[in-house]
C-alpha positions as a Markdown table, in Angstrom:
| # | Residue | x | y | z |
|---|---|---|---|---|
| 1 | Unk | -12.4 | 26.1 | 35.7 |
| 2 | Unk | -10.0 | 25.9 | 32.2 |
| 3 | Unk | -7.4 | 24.0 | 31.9 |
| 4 | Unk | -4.5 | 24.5 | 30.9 |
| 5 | Unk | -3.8 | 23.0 | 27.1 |
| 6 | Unk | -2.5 | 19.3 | 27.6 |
| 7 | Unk | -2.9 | 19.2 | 30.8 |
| 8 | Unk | -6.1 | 16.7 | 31.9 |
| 9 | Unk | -8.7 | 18.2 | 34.5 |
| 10 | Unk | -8.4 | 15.9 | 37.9 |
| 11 | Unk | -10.4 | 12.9 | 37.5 |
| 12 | Unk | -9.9 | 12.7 | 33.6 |
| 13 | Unk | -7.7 | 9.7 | 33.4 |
| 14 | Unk | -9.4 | 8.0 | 36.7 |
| 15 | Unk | -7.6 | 10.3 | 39.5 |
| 16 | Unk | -5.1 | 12.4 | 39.7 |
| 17 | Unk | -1.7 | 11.3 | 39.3 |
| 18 | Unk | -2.9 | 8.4 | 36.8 |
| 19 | Unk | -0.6 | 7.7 | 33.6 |
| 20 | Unk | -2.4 | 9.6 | 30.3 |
| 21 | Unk | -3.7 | 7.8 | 27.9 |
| 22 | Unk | -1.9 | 7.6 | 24.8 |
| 23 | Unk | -3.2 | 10.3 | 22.2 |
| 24 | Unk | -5.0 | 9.1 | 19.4 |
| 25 | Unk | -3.3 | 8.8 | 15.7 |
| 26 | Unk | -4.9 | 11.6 | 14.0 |
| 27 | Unk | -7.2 | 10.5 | 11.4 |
| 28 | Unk | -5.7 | 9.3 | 7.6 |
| 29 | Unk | -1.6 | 9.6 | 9.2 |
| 30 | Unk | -1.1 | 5.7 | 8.5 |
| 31 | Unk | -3.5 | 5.4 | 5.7 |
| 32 | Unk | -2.1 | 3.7 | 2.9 |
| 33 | Unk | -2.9 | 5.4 | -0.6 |
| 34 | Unk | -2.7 | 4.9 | -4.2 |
| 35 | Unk | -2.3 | 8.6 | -5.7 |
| 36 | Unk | -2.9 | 8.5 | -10.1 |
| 37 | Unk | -2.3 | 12.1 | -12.4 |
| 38 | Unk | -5.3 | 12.2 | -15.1 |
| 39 | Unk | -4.9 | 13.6 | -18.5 |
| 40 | Unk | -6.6 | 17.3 | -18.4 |
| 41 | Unk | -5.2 | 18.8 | -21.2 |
| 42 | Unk | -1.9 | 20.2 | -19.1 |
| 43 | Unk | 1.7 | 19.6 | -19.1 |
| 44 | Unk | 1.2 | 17.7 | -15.6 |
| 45 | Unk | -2.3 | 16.5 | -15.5 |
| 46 | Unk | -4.8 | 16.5 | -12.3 |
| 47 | Unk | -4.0 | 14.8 | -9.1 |
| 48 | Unk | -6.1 | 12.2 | -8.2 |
| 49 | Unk | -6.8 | 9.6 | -5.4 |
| 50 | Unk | -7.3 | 6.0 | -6.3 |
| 51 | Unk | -9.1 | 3.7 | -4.4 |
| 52 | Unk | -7.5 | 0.4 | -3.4 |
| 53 | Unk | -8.7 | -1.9 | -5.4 |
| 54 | Unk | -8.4 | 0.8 | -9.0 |
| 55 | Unk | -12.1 | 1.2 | -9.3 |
| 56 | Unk | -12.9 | 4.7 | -8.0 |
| 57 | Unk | -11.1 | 8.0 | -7.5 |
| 58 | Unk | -11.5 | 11.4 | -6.5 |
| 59 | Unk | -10.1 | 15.0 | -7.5 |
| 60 | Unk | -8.0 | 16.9 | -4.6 |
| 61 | Unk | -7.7 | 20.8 | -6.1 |
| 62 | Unk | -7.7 | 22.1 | -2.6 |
| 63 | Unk | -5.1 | 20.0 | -1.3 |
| 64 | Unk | -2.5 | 19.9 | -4.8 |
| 65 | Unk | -3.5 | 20.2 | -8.0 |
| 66 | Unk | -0.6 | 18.2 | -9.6 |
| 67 | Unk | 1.5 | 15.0 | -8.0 |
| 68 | Unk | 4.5 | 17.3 | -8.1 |
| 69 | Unk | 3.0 | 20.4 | -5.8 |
| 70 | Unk | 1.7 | 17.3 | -3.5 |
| 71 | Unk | 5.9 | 16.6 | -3.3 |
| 72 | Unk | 6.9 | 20.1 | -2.9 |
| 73 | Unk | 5.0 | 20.2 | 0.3 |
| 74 | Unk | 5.0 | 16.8 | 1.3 |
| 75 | Unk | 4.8 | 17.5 | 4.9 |
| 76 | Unk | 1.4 | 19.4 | 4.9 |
| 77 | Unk | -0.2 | 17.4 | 1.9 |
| 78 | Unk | 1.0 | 14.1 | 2.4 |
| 79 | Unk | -1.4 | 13.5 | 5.7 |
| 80 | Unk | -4.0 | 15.5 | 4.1 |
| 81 | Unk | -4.1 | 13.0 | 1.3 |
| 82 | Unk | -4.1 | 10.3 | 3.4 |
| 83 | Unk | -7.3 | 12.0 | 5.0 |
| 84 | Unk | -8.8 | 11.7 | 1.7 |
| 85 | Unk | -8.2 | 8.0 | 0.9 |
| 86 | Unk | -9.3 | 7.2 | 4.3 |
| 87 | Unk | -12.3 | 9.1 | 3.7 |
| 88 | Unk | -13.2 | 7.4 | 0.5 |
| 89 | Unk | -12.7 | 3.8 | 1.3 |
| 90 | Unk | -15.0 | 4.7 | 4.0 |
| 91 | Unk | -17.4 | 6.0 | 1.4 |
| 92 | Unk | -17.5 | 9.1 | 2.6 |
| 93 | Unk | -16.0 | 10.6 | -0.2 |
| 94 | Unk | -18.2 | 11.8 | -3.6 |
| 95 | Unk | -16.3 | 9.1 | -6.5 |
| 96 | Unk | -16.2 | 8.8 | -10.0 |
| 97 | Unk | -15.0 | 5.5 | -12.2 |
| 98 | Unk | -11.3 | 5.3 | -12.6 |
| 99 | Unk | -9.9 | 4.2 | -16.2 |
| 100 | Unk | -6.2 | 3.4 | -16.7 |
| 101 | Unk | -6.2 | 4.5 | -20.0 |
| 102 | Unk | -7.4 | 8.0 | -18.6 |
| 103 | Unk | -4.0 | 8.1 | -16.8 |
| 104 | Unk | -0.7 | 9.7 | -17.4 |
| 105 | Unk | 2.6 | 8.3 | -16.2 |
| 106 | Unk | 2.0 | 9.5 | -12.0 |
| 107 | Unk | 4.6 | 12.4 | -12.9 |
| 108 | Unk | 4.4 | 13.2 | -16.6 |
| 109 | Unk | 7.2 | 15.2 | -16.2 |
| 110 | Unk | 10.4 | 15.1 | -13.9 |
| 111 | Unk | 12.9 | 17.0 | -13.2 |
| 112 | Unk | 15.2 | 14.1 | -12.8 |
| 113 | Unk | 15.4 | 10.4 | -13.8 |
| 114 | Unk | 17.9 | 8.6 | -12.6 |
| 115 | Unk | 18.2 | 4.5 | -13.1 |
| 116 | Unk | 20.4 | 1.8 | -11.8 |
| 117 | Unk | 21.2 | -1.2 | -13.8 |
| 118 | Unk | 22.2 | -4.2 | -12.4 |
| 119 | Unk | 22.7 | -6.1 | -15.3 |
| 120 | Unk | 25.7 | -5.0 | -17.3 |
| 121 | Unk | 28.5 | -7.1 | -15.4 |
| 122 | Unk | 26.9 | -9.6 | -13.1 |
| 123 | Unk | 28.6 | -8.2 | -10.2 |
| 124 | Unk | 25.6 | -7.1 | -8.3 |
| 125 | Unk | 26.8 | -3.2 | -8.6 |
| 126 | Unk | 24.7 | -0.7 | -10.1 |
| 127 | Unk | 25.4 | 1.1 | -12.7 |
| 128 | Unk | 23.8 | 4.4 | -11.7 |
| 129 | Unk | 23.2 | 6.7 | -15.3 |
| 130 | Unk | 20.6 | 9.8 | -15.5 |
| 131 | Unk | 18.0 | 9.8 | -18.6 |
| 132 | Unk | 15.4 | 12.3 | -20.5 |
| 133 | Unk | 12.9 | 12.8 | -17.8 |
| 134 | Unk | 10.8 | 15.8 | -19.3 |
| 135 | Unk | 8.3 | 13.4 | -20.8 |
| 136 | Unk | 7.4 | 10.1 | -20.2 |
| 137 | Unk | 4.9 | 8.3 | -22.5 |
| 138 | Unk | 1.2 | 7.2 | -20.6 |
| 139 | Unk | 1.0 | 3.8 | -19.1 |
| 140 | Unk | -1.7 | 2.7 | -21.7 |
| 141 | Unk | 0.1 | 5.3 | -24.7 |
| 142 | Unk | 1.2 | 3.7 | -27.8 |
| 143 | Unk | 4.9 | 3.6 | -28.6 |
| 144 | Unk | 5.6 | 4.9 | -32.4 |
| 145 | Unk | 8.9 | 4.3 | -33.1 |
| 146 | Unk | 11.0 | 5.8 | -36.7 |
| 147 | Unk | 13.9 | 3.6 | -36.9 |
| 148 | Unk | 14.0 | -0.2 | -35.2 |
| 149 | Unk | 16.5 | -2.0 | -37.2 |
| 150 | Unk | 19.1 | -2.1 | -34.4 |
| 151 | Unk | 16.5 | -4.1 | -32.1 |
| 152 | Unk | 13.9 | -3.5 | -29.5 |
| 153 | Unk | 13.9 | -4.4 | -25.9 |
| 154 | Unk | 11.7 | -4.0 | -22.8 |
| 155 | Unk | 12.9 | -3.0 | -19.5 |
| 156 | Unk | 10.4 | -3.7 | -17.1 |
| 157 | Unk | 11.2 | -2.7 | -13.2 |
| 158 | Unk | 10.1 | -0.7 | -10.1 |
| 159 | Unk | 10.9 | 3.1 | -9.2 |
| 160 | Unk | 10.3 | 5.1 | -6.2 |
| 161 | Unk | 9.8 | 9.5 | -6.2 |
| 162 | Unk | 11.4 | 11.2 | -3.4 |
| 163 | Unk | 11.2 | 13.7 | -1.4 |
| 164 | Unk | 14.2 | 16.4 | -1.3 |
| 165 | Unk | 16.9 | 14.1 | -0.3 |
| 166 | Unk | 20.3 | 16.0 | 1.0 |
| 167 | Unk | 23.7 | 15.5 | -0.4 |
| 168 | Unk | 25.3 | 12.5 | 0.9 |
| 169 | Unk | 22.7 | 11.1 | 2.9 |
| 170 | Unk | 23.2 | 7.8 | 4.5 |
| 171 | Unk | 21.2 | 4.7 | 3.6 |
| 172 | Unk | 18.7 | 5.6 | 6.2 |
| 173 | Unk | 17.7 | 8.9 | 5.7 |
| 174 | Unk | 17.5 | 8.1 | 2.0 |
| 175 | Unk | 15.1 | 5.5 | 2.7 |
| 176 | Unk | 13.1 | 8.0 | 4.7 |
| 177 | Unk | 12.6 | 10.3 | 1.7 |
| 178 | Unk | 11.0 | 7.7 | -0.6 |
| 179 | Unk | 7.7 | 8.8 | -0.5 |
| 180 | Unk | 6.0 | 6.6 | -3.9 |
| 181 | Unk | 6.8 | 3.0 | -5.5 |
| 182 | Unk | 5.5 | 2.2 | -8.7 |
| 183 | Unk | 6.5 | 0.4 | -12.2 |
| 184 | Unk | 9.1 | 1.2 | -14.9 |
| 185 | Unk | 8.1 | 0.6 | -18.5 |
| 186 | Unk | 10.8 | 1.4 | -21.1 |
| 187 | Unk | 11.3 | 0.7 | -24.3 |
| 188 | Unk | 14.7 | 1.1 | -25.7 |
| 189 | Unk | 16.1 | 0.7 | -29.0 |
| 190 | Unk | 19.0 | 1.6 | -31.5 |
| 191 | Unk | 18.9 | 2.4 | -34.8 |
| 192 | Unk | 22.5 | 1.1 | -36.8 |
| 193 | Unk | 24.9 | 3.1 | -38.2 |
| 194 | Unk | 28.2 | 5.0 | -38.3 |
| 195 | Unk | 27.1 | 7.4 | -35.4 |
| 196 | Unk | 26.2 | 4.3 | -32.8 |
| 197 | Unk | 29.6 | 3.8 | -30.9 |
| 198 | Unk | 28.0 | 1.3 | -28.1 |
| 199 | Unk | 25.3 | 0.8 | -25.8 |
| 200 | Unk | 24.9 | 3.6 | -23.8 |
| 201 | Unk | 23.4 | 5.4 | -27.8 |
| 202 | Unk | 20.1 | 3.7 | -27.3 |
| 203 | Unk | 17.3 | 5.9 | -27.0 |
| 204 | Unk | 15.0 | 5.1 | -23.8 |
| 205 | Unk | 11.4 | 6.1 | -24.0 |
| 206 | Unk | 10.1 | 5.2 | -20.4 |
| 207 | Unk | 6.3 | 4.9 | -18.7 |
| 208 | Unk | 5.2 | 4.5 | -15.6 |
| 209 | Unk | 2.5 | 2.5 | -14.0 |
| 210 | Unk | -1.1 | 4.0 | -14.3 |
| 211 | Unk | -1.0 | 4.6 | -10.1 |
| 212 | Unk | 2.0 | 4.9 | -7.6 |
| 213 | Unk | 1.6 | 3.5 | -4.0 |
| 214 | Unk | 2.8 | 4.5 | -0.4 |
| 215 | Unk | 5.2 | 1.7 | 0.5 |
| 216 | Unk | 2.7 | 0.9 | 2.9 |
| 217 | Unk | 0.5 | 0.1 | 0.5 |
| 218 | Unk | 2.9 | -2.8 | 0.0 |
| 219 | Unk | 2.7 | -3.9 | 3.2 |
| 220 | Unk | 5.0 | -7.3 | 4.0 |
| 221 | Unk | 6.1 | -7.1 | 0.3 |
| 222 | Unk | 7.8 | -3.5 | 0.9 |
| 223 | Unk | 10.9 | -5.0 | 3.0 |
| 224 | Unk | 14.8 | -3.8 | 3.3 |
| 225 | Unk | 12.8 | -1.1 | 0.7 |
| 226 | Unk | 12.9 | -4.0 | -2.0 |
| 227 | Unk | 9.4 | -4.6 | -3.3 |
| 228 | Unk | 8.7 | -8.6 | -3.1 |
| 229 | Unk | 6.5 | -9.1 | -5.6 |
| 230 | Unk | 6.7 | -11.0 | -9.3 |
| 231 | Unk | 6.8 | -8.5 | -12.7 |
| 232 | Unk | 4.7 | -10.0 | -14.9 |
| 233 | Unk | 5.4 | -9.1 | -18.5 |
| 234 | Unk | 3.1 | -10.4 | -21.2 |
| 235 | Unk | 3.6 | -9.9 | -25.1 |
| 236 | Unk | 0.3 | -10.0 | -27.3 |
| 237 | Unk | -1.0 | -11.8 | -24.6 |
| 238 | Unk | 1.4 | -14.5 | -23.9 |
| 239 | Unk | 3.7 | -14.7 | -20.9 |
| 240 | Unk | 7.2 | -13.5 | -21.8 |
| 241 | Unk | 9.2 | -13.3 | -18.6 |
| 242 | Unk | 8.9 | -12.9 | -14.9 |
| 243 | Unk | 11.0 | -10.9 | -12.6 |
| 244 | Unk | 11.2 | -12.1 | -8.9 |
| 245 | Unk | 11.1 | -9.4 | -6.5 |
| 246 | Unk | 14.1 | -10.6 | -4.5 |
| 247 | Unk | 15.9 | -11.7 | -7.5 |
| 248 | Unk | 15.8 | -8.5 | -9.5 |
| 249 | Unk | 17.2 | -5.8 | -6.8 |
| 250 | Unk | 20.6 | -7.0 | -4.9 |
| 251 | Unk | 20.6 | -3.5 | -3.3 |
| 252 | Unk | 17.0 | -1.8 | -2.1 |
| 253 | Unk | 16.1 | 1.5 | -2.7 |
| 254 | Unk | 17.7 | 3.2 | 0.3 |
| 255 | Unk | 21.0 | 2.5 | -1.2 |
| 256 | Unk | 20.4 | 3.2 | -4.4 |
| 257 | Unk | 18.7 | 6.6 | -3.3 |
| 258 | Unk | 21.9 | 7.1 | -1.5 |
| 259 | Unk | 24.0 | 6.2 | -3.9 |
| 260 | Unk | 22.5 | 8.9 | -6.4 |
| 261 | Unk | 22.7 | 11.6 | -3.5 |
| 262 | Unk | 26.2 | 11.0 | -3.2 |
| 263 | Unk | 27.5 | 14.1 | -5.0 |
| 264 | Unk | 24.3 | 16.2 | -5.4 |
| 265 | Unk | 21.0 | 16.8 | -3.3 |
| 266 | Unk | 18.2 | 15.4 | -4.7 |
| 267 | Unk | 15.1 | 17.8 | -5.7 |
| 268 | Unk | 11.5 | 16.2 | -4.4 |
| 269 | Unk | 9.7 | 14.7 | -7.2 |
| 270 | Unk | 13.3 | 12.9 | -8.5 |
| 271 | Unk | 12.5 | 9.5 | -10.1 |
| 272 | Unk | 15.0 | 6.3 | -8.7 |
| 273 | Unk | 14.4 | 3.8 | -11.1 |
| 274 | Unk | 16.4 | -0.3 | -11.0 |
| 275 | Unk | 15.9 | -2.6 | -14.2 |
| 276 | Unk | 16.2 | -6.8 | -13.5 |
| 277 | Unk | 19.1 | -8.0 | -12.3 |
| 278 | Unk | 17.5 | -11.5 | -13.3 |
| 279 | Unk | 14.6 | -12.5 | -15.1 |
| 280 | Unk | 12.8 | -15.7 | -16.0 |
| 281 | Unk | 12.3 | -15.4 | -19.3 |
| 282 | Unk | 13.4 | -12.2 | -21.4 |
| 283 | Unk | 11.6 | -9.7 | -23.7 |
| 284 | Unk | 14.5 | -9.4 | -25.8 |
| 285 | Unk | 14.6 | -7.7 | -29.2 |
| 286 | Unk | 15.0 | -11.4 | -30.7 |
| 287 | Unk | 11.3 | -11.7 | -29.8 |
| 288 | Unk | 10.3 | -8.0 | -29.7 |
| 289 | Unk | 9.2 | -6.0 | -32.5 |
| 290 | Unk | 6.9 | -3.3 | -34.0 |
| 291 | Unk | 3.2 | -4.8 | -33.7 |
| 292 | Unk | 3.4 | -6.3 | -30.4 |
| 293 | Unk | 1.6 | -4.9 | -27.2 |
| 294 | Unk | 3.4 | -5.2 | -24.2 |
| 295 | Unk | 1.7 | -5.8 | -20.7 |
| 296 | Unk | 3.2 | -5.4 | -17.3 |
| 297 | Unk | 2.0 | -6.0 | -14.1 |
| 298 | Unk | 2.1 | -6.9 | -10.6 |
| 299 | Unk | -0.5 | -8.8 | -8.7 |
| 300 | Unk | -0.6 | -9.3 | -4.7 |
| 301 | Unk | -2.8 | -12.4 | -3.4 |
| 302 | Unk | -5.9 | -12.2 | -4.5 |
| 303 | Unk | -5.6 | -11.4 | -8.5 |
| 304 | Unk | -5.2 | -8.0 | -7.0 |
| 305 | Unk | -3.3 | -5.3 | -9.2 |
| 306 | Unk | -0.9 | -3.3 | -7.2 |
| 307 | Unk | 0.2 | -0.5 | -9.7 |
| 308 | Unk | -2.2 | -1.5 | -12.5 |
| 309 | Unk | -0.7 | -2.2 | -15.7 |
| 310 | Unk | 1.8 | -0.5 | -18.6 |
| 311 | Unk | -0.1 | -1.9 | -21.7 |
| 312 | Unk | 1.3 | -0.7 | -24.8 |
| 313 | Unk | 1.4 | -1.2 | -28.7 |
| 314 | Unk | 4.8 | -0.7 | -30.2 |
| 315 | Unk | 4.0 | 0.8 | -33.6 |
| 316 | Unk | 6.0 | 1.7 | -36.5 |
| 317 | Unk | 6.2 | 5.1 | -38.0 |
């Protein structure tokens, strides 16, 4: 005889009257994924999946063609993705090689980018200012620059993408929207002259790390929504500075998040973006000039690259 739907036959869980079982996860909802955009010749470049340790990935067309449709419709895509990294760390998925130099920045476009600063004063307050978000350079793209004579610096640091996050959410639920982690490049500079009034002239021209990652992904080292790991940056080779996770952001990304929704809903697909609040080491424009490549990086245990790396030549024009 049917059954009614969720209810068990007699007998099924050993007699009637005995406690269900609990039901199982359905397959790829905890998965953790890396997620990359490859150049195609569009504006916003093909959605890919990366596998875990940046050797392999595979093309998703039927599930989003572009990381930003993927975000429009987190709630459908975001399992079905998951499906599909599951799938191919199983090897049950067809692969091809993955290059970081064949990668854009995840989002080659936003439609906002927004970054905190925590080190103007010292305080341990952000300073929360929006920047040019409709293009960001490739993680592996050289930087041509026309004018350097007011200096050079490197900002390396972490950024999460969100979901659509609702004016003046709370800590929590802002921390419940972040749906990718992955690293901040930029490279500011200022040329001099009568129209320069202060700091806030310099021209940012930002990159993001060849892959973004589920916090998940992150594992022990995603905590309070703070990623605990060292930034590595290298110049031509040579170390240059290290930023210590726990050192580097005295608020997480919940309250940052909520900090930027304060006003104004945030759209999914926004960037949220913190430089060093400390760093061992600097890349400072002392040091930093047209001609170097800049590296940077973060490694788990293992020598294994979380986001791979931003490796770029500053050139001159």
């Amino acid at each position: 005889m049917p059954t009614r739907p969720g209810k068990a036959p007699a007998g099924a869980n050993g007699g009637n009257g005995a406690t269900p079982k609990p039901a199982l996860r359905r397959t790829g909802e905890h998965t953790a994924m890396k997620l990359a955009t490859l150049h195609d010749g569009s504006r916003d470049g093909q959605l890919v999946v990366v596998s875990k340790d940046l050797t392999r990935y595979t093309v998703v067309p039927n599930v989003a063609p572009t990381l930003q449709t993927a975000l429009d419709s987190w709630v459908h895509t975001g399992s079905r993705l998951r499906e599909v990294a599951e799938s191919m760390e199983h090897g049950s998925q067809p692969t091809e090689r993955f290059h970081e130099h064949a990668a854009c920045s995840p989002l080659p476009r936003a439609y906002q980018w927004i970054h905190a600063d925590f080190s103007r004063d010292g305080t341990g307050e952000a300073a929360i200012s929006q920047r040019a978000s409709d293009f960001f350079h490739g993680p592996r793209e050289a930087i041509r620059l026309a004018d350097t004579s007011g200096g050079i610096d490197a900002q390396p640091g972490f950024a999460v993408i969100v979901d659509d996050v609702p004016k003046g959410a709370d800590a929590t639920t802002a921390g419940e929207a972040i749906r990718l982690v992955m690293l901040l490049g930029a490279i500011s500079f200022q040329s001099e002259g009568p129209d320069v009034r202060n700091d806030r002239d310099r021209c940012v021209l930002a990159s993001f790390s060849p892959v973004a990652v589920t916090p998940d992904v992150l594992n022990g080292a995603w905590d309070d929504s703070r990623v605990r790991l060292p930034l590595s940056v290298d110049i031509d080779g040579e170390p240059a500075g290290k930023i210590e996770g726990d050192e580097a952001m005295p608020l997480g990304f919940a309250d940052l998040v909520a900090q930027a929704a304060r006003y104004r809903r945030l759209a999914a697909g926004s960037i949220v973006s913190v430089g060093p609040a400390n760093a061992q080491g600097s890349a400072s424009s002392s040091e930093f000039h047209a001609g170097n490549r800049v590296r940077i990086e973060v490694r788990k245990a293992g020598d294994l690259s979380v986001f791979g790396a931003i490796e770029q030549d500053i050139e001159a024009e």
